[in-house]
N, C-alpha and C positions, 0 to 999 in steps of 0.2 A: 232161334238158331237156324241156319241155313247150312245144308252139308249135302254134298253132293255122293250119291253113292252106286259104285255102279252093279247092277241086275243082268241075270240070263230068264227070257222068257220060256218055262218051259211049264206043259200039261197046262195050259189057261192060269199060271202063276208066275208072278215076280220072286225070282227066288234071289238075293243078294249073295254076290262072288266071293266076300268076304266078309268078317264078325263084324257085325252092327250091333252099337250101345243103345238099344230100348229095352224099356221095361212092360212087360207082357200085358196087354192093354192097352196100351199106349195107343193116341190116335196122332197121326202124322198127315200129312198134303203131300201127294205124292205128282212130280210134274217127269212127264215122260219128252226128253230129246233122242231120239233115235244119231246114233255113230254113224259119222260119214266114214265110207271107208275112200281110201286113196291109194294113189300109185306109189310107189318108190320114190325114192327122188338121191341124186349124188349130189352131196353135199361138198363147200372148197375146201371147210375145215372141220378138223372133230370137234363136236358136241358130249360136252361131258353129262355125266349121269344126271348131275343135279340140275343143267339146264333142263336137259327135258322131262325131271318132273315137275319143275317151275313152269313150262309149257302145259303138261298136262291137268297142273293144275287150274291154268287158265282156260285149257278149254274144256273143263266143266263149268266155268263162272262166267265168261264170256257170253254176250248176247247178239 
């Protein structure tokens, strides 16, 4: 299984932003991409909600 999830580094920890499904012990691979951040940008036309989680979900997948 591959899932992407996103983390705040704080005190020398990965702490996850929201409820993650493991069970206590569990050993996992952890691959760290650091978030580009960006400029604003105007767009021609509205983008609905569901496009851009379809967006964000590619760009956790995306290489």
């Amino acid at each position: 299984m591959v899932r992407a999830i996103e983390c705040i580094y704080e005190d020398n920890v990965l702490k996850p932003v929201g409820k993650i499904q493991l069970k206590e012990g569990e050993r996992i691979r952890v691959t760290i991409e650091k978030k580009l951040s960006f400029e604003p940008i105007r767009l021609k036309k509205k983008v609905t909600s569901n496009r851009i989680s379809t967006l964000k979900d590619e760009s956790w997948t995306s290489s």
